[in-house]
N, C-alpha and C positions, 0 to 999 in steps of 0.2 A: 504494500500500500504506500504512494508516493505522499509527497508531501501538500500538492494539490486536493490530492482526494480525503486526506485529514482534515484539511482548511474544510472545505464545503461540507464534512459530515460533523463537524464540530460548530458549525454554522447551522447546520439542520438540525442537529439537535437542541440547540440552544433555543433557535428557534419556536419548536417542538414541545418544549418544557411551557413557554411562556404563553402558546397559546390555545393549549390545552387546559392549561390553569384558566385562563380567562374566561374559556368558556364554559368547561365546568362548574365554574362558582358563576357563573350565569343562568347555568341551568337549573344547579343547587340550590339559587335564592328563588327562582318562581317554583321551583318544586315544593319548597321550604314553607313556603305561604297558604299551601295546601292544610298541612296540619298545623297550623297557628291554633283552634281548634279546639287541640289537645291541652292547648296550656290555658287557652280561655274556660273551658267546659269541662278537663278534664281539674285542673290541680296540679299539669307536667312542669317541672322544673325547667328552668332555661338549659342545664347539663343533659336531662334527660332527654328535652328535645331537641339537641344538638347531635347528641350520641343516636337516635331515631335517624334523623337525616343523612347522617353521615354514612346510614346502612345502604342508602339508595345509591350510591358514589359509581357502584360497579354497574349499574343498570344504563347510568350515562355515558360510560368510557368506551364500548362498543360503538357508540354512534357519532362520542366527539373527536376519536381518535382518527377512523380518516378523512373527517372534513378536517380537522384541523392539519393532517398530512399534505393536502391540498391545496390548504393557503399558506402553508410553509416554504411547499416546493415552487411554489408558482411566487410566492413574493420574492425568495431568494433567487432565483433563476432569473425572475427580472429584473431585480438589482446586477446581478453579476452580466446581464447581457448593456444594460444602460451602462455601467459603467465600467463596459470593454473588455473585462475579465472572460467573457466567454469567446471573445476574438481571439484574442493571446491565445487560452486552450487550442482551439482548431490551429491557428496560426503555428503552434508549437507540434502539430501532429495528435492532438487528442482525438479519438475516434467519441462518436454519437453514445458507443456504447458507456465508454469510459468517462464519459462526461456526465451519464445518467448513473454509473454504478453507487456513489455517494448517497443519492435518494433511496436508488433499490434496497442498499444496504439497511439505511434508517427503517424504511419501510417494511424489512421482511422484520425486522425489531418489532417494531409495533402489533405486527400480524400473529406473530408469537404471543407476545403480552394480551391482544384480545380472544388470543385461543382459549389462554388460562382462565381469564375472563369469564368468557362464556362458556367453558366447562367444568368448572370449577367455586370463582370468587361470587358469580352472579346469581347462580342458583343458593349456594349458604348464606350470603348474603342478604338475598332476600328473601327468605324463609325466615332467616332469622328477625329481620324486618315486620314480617307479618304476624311472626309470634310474639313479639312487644308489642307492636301494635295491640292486636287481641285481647292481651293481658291489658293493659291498659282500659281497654273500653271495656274490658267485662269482668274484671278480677278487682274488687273494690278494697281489698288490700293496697293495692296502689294509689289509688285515688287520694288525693291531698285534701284533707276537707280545711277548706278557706277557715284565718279566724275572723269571726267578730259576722260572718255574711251566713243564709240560712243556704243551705246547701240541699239542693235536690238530685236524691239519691236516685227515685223512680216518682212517680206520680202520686204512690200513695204514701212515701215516707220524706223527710224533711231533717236534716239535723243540723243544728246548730251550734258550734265551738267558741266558747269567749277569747282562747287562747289554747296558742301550745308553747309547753317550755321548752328547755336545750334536751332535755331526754328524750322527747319525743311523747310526753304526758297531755294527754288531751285538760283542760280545768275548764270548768262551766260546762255542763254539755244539758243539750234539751233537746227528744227526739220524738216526734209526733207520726205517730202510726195508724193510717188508716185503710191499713188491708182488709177489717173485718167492718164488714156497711153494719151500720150502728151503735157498734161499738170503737169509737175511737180512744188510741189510746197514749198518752204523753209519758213521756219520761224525760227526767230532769236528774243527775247526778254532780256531786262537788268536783270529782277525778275522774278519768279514764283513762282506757290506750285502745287503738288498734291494733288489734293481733290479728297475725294468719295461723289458721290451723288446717290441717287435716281435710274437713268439711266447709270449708271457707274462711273469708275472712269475717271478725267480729270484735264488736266496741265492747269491751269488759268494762262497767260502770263499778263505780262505789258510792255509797255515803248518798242516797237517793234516795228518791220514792217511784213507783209507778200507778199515775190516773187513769183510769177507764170507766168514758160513761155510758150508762147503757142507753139510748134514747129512745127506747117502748118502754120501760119499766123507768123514764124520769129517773136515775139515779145515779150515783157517783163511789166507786171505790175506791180506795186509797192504797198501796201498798208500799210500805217502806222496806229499805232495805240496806243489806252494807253492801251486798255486792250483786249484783245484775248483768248475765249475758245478754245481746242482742244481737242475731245472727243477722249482718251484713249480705250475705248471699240470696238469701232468702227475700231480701229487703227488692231486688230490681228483676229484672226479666230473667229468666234462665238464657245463659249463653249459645246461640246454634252451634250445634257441629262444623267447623272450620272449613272449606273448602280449599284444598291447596291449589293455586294459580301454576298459569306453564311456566312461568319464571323460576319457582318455587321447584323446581323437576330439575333432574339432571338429562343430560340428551339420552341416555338408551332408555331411558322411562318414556319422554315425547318421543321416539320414534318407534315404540312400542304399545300408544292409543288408542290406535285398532282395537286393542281387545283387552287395555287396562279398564276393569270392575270402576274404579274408581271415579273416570272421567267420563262426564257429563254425553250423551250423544253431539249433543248439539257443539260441544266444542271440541270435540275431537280432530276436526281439520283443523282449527287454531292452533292444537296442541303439537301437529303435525308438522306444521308450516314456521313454527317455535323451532323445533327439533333443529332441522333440516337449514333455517338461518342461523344457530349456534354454528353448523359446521362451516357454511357460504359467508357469513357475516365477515368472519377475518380480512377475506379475500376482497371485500371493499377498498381495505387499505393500500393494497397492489395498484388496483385497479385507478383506484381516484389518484395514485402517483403516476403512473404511467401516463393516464390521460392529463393530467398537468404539463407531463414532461414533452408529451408528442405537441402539447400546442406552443411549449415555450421555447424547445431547442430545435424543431421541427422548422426547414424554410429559414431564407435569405435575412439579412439583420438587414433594421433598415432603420432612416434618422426620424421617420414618422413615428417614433415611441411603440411602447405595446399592449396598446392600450385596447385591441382588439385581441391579440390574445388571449389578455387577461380574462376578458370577457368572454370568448369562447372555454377559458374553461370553469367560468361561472357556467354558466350555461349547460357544462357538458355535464358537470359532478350535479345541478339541478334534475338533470334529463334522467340521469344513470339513476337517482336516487328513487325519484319518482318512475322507473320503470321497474323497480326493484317490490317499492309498494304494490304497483300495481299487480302484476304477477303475484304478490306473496298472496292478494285477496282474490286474485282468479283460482289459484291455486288451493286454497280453501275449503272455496266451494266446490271444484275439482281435483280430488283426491290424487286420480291416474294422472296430473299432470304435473305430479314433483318434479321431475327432470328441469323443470325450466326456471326450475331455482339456482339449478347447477350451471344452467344453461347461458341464465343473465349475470351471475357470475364470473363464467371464464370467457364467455365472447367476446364483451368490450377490453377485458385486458389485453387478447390475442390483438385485436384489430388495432388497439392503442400501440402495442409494444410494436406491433408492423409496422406503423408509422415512424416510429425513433430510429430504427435503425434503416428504415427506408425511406429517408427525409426527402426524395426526390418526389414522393408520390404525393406529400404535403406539398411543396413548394409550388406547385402547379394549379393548387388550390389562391395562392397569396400575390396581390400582386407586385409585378417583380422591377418597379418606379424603384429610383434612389440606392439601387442594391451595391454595394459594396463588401462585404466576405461571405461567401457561402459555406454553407457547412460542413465539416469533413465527413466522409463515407462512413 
């Protein structure tokens, strides 16, 4: 590896790093906004909804990794062609190939990393994801009960905290229960905690009493006490049975839907077409390099700027992407027509890399006003 080809992959990597970060915390923050939510309704801590979000990180890197390859190679490419560094190369004997192998190289990088990705970090990931989530919205153990604000548990129960100490001791508590129509019933204790147990979670009182009045019989009981369970579980809906999503799957689970018990008919080809882009997806990031490289080193330099390149390969990584969608939803609905998953996959890199090393067959596309160095073989 020369000394040129270091420059440019230390250039792309740099690159690489910086705008990958930007737009993952781009996507990060509107995803982020989603479960706001949790800390309004639920009681989540700023850490814990931090530590939530952070789960989602591998869901986006599959998708930012090669757009971001994209505007990497095409910004650096253009730089180096504006300011002459890609003349010198040719001028020096650098072949099309060798000029492009510094991207390929990054980019078969990346294509690795989104293997692991999506066989691996994306699925535990967000599994794991969804089982905090879960917990959270249905294990009341977690839930933060607000102090000094009346907190509704479900619709028929309500508890109120005057405070909590540094131990985590609930003080003042008042908890108004009306699951049984006509008999409602209040409780008010000096101390408590939240505990989990076994059978759920539940507010241990002490130093209390409990009111229940009957409203046919007009009357009012009283019962005091030092110490009082009140089963928190009991208190809200029963939790549904979880449904695990395709993300949540590893690939020989979604390529084996057909006749997994567990998954839905109806989404069976989702689950399929899941599968089948965990293996195709990598292969984005070849693809969106190559066709950057055939529009940027591809054809005659010229003093008119590149300002349509650049813009053929907006265009081109728009076109790929949305033929990618489109196919993934034809293919869906039609089962027998995976192949063309593989198919939108490897065509455009063929046809792309054709063009790089066959830059005569571009350059007859561009026109050839102002031309001064053409490209090596």
């Amino acid at each position: 590896m020369n000394r040129i080809t270091r420059y440019i992959m230390l250039q792309l990597a740099i690159g690489m790093i910086f705008v990958t970060s930007i737009l993952t915390c781009v996507i990060w923050l509107a995803w982020s906004l989603r479960f706001v939510e949790l800390i309004v309704n639920q009681g989540v801590s700023a850490g814990t909804f931090a530590y939530l979000t952070a789960l989602m990180l591998p869901n986006f890197l599959p998708f930012v990794l090669p757009l971001a390859m994209a505007i990497v190679v095409t910004f650096f490419y253009n730089k180096m062609t504006t300011d002459r560094e890609l003349v010198v190369m040719r001028a020096s004997g650098m072949s099309q190939i060798e000029i492009a192998k510094p991207a390929l190289f990054i980019s078969s990088i990346v294509m690795i990393l989104i293997f692991a990705v999506n066989f691996y970090f994306l699925p535990k990931s967000y599994q794991k994801f969804r089982e905090f989530q879960w917990e959270i919205r249905y294990n009341y153990s977690n839930v933060l009960l607000q102090e000094g604000m009346f907190n509704s548990i479900s619709k028929d129960i309500t508890v109120y905290v005057r405070e909590r100490n540094r131990n985590g001791e609930l003080v003042g508590i008042l908890v108004h229960d009306n699951r049984v129509n006509g008999r409602p019933a209040t409780l008010m204790a000096e101390r408590g905690a939240l505990v989990d147990t076994d059978k759920g979670a539940r507010v241990v009182m002490f130093s209390g009493n409990r009111q229940v009045v009957d409203k046919k019989a007009s009357s009012m009981s009283i019962l005091y006490f030092d110490r009082y369970t009140f089963d928190m579980e009991s208190a809200g809906e029963a939790a549904p049975s979880r449904y695990r999503e395709a993300r949540e799957r590893m690939v020989p689970e979604l390529l084996n839907a057909r006749t997994d018990q567990t998954i839905l008919d109806k989404d069976r080809g989702k689950f399929l077409v899941e599968g089948h882009n965990r293996i195709t997806g990598p292969l984005l990031s070849l693809t969106f390099t190559i066709a950057a490289l055939a529009c940027m080193i591809s054809g005659p330099f010229t003093r008119r700027g590149q300002v349509k390149r650049v813009t053929a390969v907006a265009g081109l990584v728009i076109l790929l992407q949305g033929l990618v969608l489109g196919v993934n939803s034809f293919v869906a609905k039609n089962l027998g027509m995976a192949p063309l998953i593989y198919l939108m996959a490897i065509l455009p890199m063929i046809i792309c890399w054709f063009v790089v090393i066959k830059p005569h067959v571009f350059k007859r596309l561009l026109p050839q006003k102002n031309v001064l160095v053409n490209e090596g073989g």
